[in-house]
LUMGU-939749 format. One line per 8 residues: for each residue y, z, x of C-alpha. Coordinates in pm, 1 decimal. Each point is the difference from the previous one (the first is absolute). Last residue first. Example, Ala and Ser with C-alpha at 12.3 -4.5 7.8 and 13.67 -1.06 7.14 Angstrom:
<pts>
-106.0:714.0:1367.0  -344.0:66.0:-137.0
</pts>
This chain:
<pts>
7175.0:-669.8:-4166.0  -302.3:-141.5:159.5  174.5:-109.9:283.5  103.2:358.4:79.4  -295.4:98.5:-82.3  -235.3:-200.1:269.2  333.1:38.2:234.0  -89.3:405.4:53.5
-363.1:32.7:-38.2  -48.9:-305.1:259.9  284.8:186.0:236.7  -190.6:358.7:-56.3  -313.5:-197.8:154.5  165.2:-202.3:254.5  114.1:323.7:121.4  -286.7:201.2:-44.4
-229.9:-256.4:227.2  265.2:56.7:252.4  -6.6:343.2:-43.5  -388.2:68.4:83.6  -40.6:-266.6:288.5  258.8:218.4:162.0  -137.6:330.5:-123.7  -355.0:-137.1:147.1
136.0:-88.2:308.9  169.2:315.5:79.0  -293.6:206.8:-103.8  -130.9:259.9:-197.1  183.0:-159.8:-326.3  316.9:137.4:-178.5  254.6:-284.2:-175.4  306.0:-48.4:-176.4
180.3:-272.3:-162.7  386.9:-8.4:-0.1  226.9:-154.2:-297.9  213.5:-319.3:-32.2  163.5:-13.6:282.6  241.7:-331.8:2.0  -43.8:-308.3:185.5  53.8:-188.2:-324.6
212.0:235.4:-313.2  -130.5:240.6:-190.5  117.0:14.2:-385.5  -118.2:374.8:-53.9  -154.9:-23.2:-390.4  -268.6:215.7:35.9  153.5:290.9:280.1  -69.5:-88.2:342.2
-353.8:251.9:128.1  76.2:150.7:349.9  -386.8:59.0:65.0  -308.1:-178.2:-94.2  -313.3:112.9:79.9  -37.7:182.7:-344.7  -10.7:-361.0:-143.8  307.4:-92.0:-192.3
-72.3:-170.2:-351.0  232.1:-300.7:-35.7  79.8:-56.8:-374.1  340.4:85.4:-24.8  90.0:-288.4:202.1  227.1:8.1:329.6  174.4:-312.8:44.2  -17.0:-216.9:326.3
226.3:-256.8:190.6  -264.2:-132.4:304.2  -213.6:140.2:272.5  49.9:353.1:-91.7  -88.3:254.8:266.1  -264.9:249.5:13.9  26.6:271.4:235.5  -307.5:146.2:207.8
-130.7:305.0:32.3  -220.8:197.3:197.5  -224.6:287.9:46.3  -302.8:77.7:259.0  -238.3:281.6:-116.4  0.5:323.4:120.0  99.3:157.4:-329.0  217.4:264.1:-185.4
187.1:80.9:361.4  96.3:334.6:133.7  -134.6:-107.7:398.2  315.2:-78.4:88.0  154.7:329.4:-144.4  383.6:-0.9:34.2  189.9:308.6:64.1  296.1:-156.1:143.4
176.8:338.1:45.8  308.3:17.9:-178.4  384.6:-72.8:93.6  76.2:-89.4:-339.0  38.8:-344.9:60.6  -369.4:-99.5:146.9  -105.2:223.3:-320.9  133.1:-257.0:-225.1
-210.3:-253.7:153.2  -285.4:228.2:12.1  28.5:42.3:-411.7  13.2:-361.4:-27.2  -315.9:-26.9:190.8  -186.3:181.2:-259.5  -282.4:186.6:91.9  -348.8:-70.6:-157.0
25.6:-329.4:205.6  278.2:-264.6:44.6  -86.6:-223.4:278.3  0.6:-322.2:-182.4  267.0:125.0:-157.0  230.9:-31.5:260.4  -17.7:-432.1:91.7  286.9:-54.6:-186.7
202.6:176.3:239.4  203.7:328.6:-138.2  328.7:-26.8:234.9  109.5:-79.7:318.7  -180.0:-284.7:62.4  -83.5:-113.4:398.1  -12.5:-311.6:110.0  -247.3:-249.9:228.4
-122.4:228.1:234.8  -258.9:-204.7:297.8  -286.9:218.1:57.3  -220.2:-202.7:224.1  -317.3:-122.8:0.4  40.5:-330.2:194.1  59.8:-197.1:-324.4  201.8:217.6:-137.9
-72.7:313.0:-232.7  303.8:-44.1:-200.5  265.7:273.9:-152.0  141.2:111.0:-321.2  100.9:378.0:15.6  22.8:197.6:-347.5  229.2:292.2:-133.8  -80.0:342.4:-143.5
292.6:262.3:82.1  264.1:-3.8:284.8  49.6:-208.4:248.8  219.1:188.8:291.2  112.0:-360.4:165.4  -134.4:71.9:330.2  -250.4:259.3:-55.5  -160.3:-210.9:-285.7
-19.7:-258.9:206.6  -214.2:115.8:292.4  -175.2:189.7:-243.2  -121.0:-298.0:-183.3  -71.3:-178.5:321.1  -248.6:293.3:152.6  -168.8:-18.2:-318.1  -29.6:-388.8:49.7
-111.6:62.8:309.3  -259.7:284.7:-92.0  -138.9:-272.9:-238.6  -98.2:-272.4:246.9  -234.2:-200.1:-297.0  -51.7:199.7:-308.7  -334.0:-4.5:-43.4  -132.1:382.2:20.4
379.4:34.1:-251.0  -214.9:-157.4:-274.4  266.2:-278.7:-132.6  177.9:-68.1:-310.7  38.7:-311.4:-144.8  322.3:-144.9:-65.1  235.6:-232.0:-277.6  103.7:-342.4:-27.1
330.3:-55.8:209.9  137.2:-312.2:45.9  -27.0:-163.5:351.2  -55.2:-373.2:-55.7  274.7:-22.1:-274.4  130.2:-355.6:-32.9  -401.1:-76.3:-59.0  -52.1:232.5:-259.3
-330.7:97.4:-106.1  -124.7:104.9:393.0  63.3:370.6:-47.2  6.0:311.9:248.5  -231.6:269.3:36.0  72.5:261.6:256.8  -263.4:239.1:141.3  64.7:350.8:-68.1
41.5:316.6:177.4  6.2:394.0:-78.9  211.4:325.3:-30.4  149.7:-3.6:334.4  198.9:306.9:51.1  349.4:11.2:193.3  231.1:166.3:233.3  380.6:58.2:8.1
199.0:-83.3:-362.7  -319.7:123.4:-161.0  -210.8:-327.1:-17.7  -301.4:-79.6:-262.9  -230.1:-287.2:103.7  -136.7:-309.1:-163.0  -93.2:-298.8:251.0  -37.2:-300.0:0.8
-202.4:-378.3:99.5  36.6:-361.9:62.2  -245.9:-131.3:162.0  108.0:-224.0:256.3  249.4:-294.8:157.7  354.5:101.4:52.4  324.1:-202.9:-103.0  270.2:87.5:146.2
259.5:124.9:-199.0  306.1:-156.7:-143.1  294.4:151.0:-132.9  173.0:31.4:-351.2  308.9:108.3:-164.3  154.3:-276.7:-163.4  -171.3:-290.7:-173.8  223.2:-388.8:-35.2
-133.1:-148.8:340.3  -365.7:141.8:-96.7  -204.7:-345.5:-29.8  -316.9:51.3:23.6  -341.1:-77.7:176.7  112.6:2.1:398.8  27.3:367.9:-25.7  -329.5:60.0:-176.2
47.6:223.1:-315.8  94.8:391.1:-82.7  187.0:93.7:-312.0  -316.0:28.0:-249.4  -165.3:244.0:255.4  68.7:331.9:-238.6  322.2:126.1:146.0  328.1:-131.3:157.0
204.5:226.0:196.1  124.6:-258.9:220.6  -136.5:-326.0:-162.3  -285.2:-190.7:229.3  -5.3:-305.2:164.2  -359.1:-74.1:251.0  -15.9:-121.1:320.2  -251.7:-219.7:218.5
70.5:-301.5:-162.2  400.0:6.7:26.7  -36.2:-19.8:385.5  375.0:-9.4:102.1  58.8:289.9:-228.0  257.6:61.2:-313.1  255.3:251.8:97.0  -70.5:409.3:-70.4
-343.9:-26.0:211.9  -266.1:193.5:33.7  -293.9:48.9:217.0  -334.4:157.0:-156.9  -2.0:390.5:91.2  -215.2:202.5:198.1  161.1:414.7:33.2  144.0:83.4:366.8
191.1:267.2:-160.7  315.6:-143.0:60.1  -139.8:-364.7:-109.1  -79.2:176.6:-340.5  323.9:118.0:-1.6  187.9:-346.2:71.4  -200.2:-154.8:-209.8  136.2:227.4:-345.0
337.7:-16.3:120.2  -4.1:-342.6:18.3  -244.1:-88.5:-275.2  196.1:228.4:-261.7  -225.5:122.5:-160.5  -136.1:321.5:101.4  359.6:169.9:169.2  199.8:-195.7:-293.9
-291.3:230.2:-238.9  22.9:285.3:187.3  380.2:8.6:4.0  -30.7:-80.3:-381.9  -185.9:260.0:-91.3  -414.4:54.9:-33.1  -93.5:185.4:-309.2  30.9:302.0:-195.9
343.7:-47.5:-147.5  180.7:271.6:-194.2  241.8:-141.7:-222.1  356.8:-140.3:2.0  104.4:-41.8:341.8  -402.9:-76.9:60.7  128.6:-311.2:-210.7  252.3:-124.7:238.5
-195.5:-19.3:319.3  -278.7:-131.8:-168.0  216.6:-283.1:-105.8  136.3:-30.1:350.6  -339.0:-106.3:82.4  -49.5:-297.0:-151.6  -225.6:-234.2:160.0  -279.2:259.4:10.7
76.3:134.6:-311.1  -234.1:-192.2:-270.2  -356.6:176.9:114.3  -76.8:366.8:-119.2  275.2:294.3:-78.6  -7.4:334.3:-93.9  281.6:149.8:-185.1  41.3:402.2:-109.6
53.6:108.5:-346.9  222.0:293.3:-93.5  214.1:-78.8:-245.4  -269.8:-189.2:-238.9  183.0:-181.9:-280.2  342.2:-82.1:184.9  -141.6:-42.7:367.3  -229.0:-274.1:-220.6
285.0:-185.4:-120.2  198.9:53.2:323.3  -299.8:-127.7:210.3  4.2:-302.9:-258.6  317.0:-101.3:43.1  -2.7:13.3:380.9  -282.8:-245.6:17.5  141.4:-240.2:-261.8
330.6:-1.6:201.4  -150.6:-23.2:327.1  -276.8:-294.8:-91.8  -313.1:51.9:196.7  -51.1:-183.3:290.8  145.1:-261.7:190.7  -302.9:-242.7:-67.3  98.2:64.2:-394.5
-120.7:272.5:-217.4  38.9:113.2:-331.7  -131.6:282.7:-131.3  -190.3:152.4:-287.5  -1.7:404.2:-108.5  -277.8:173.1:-51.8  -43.0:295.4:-211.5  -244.1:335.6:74.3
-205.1:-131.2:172.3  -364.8:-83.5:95.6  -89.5:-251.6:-290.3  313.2:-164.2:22.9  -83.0:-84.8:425.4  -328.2:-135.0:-168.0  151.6:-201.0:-329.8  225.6:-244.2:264.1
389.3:94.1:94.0  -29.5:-290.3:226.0  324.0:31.6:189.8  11.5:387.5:38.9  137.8:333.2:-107.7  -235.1:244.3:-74.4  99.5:370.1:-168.3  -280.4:263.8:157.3
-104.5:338.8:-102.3  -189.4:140.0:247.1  -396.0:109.0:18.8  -83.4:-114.4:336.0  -223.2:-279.8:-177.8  292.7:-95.2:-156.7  232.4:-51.2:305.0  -285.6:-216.4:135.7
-37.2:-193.9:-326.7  395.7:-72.5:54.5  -20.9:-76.3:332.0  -270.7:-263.9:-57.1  150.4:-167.2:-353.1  410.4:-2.5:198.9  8.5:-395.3:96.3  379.7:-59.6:130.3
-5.4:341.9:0.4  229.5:296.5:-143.9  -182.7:312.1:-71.0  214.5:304.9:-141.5  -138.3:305.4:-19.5  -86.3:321.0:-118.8  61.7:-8.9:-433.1  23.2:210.3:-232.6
</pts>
C-alpha cells in the first residue's frame, strides 16, 4: 500500500513530512540520497534539465507506480514551475494535490505575475522583458527558474543564445520569506525566515544556501506581508503550502520578490508536532486550516544551510554522517562542482548563534567529506 506519489526536484523534506503524518510515500527526485530512502517506501531517480523534468521519464514512471498502487495520489515540490503543461497532463492521470498550471503561468510568469501585484498595489522591483539601458542596476533571471543558480548581474553575461528570461531590478536588503498555507481564497502564515545565499561561486552571486527561521515578535511589518499573502492568494486561488520571497528595502519596505507555489524549502523549519504535509493536503480538501502556532517541539531558532561541491567529488564509504546532517548522497555518488552535496542543520536560541552555528558545520562536514575522499 501505498498513499502517494512525491515528485520533487529535491523530495527528503516532503517525504519526512508525509512520514511523520503516518503515509506511505514512493519519492521521486534528483538526489535519491539514503534520507528520502529511509522515509519511503521506494524512490525513484530523475533527470532534470533547466526545462524541467523529462516528460517521457516522468510519465513512465507515474504509469509504473499507477500500475503497483491504483490508488495513489501526487504531490509535487520544486521542478514545475517552468513546465506547467506537465502538471496539466499528469493530474489527467492521477489525483494532484498541488498548485496547477493556471496558478503556476498566473505565479510565474513575470507579466502576469507584475501585473497582479501592481493591481493590488503590492511593491515590486521594475522589470524588463528587453535588456535595460542601465545594465548595472538590473539583474537576469530564468522564468520559472528555481534555487538562485539562474540569476546574475545583467551587464555580467552573455545571454544572446538563453530563452525565456527577464530582468529585474535589482533591490538592495535583507532578503527574507515567508511560509503560509492558502485555500484558493484566504491564507495562514506559518512562519518567516531570513535568506542565506552563497559567496563560493563567483558566476553565481545569488545561489541559494538555506534559511533560518525567525521569532514572529521580530518579524519586521508582518501584518503587511499577511495582508500580501492574501492579496494573492485571492487573486490566483493558491492553494496548499507555498512560500513568498521578498526584501526588507532599504527604507523598510516590503518589496515581493516571487511567490512558489509549491512545498518551499524553507517548510520544515516550521514543522512542529503537526505535520505540514498533512495541512497541505487539507488546503485541498476543503478543511479547516487547523494549524497550531504555538504546537512546536522547541523555541529555539533553526536553520540550514546547503553545502556545495567546489570541485568533481566522489562519495567514500568511509564518511560518517553527523546527526546534523540531512539529505545524505549515497557512498559512491560522483558529484559534480557547484553541485549540493548534502544540507547541515542547526537549532541555537538565537539568529546569530545558528548562523555562526552552520557555517562552522559546513566547513566541518566539507573537511570530513574531502579528508576521505582523498584518502581513498
Amino acid at each position: 500500500m501505498a498513499d502517494y506519489l512525491i515528485i520533487a526536484r529535491s523530495a527528503r523534506a516532503i517525504a519526512a513530512s508525509a512520514n511523520r503524518a503516518g503515509y506511505n510515500v514512493i519519492a521521486a527526485d534528483c538526489f535519491n540520497d539514503e534520507d528520502t530512502r529511509s522515509f519511503s517506501k521506494s524512490v525513484y531517480q530523475l533527470s532534470f534539465s533547466r526545462d524541467g523534468f523529462d516528460e517521457e521519464e516522468l510519465l513512465n514512471l507515474i504509469e509504473k507506480v499507477i500500475s503497483r498502487y491504483p490508488g495513489i495520489k501526487l504531490v509535487t515540490g520544486s521542478g514545475f514551475e517552468s513546465s506547467a503543461d506537465q502538471l496539466d497532463r499528469l493530474s489527467k492521470i492521477v489525483p494532484l494535490f498541488a498548485s496547477g498550471k493556471d496558478v503556476i503561468i498566473a505565479l510565474k510568469d513575470p507579466v502576469s505575475f507584475f501585473k497582479m501585484l501592481d493591481k493590488n498595489f503590492i511593491l515590486h522591483p521594475d522589470y524588463l522583458l528587453t535588456k535595460p539601458d542601465n545594465s548595472k542596476k538590473y539583474l537576469k533571471k530564468n522564468i520559472g527558474g528555481t534555487g538562485g543558480d539562474h540569476v546574475n548581474w545583467c551587464d555580467q553575461i552573455n545571454f544572446e543564445n538563453e530563452k525565456d528570461f527577464y530582468f529585474q531590478e535589482y533591490i538592495a536588503g535583507n532578503a527574507m520569506s515567508a511560509v503560509f498555507l492558502a485555500n484558493g481564497t484566504r491564507a495562514f502564515v506559518i512562519g518567516f525566515n531570513q535568506q542565506l545565499h552563497s559567496n563560493e561561486f563567483a558566476e553565481m552571486p545569488f545561489l541559494y544556501q538555506g534559511a533560518i527561521s525567525l521569532g514572529r515578535g521580530t518579524v519586521e511589518n508582518k501584518e503587511i506581508i499577511e495582508d500580501i499573502i492574501n492579496k494573492v492568494t485571492a487573486d490566483t486561488g493558491l492553494k496548499g503550502l507555498c512560500g513568498l520571497d521578498y526584501i526588507i528595502n532599504e527604507a523598510g519596505d516590503v518589496v515581493v520578490l516571487e511567490v512558489n507555489p509549491r512545498f518551499p524549502a524553507s517548510f520544515e523549519l516550521h514543522e512542529t508536532q503537526q505535520s505540514l504535509f498533512d495541512a497541505h493536503i487539507a488546503c485541498f480538501d476543503g478543511k479547516p486550516f487547523n494549524w497550531n502556532e504555538h504546537s512546536a517541539c522547541s523555541e529555539n531558532i533553526k536553520g540550514y544551510a546547503i553545502l556545495y561541491a567546489k570541485e568533481n567529488i566522489v562519495i567514500s564509504d568511509k564518511v560518517k554522517w553527523p546527526s546534523w546532517v540531512k539529505d545524505r548522497p549515497e557512498f559512491g555518488n560522483v558529484i559534480s562542482a557547484r553541485f549540493p552535496i548534502c544540507t547541515v542543520h542547526a537549532e541555537e536560541s538565537s539568529l546569530d548563534k545558528v548562523k555562526s552555528k552552520l557555517f562552522s558545520r559546513l566547513n566541518q562536514i566539507e573537511t570530513i567529506i574531502f579528508a576521505e575522499q582523498n584518502a581513498a
